[in-house]
Each structure stands twice: as structure tokens, then as C-alpha cells.
C-alpha positions, 0 to 999 in steps of 0.5 A: 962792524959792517955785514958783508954787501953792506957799505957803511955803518948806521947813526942812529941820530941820523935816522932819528931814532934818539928822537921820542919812542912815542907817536901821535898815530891816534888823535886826542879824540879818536883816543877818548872815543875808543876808551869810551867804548872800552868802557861801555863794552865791559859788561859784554865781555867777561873783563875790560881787558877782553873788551880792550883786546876786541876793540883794539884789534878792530882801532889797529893799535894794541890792548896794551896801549887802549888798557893805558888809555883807559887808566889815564883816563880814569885818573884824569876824570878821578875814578882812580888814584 
């Protein structure tokens, strides 16, 4: 259904909005740089969650997507199952 002063509809496989929900905004590592300092800065926070809310504030991404980075990268070094 089409709003009035709207011609058309909209295709979503036009607009490339099937395509993948997520993108390489960051490079591999910049991502490894930042999950780094996450790291080094927990002792100055009272948790690494508040150090990745600093940190990601500062990157322009979220605390929930450096928290990610931070855990894959754990379990990729073997720190975490």
C-alpha cells in the first residue's frame, strides 16, 4: 500500500536490502587494535564492559559490537571456550 504523494512501491531485492545485514565498516586491524585496548584498559574501568562502552564511543561503533570482537577474539586466541 502506497502513502499519499508517493509513486510506487518499494523492492526490497532492489535496494539491496536481502543482501548481508553485515558490513566491513572496520578493517581486521583496526578491530584487533581496539579489542586490544579494551583489554588493556579494563583495570581502569570497573569492568570491560565499561572500558568497551569508553572505547567504542571514541571508534564510532557500538559497545555491544567491540564486546563481540572482544569475545571472538578470546576464543580465537583460546582464552574462552
Amino acid at each position: 500500500m502506497n502513502r499519499a504523494g508517493f509513486a510506487g512501491g518499494f523492492n526490497f531485492s532492489e535496494s539491496g536490502a536481502d543482501m548481508s545485514k553485515t558490513t566491513n565498516k572496520f578493517s581486521p586491524g583496526v578491530r584487533a587494535c581496539t579489542v586490544r585496548m579494551a583489554l588493556d584498559h579494563e583495570g581502569e574501568n570497573s569492568s570491560l564492559w565499561a572500558a568497551a562502552c569508553s572505547i567504542a564511543a571514541k571508534i564510532g561503533c557500538t559497545s555491544q559490537t567491540l564486546n563481540e570482537w572482544v569475545k571472538k577474539g578470546e576464543v580465537d586466541d583460546g582464552s574462552r571456550p
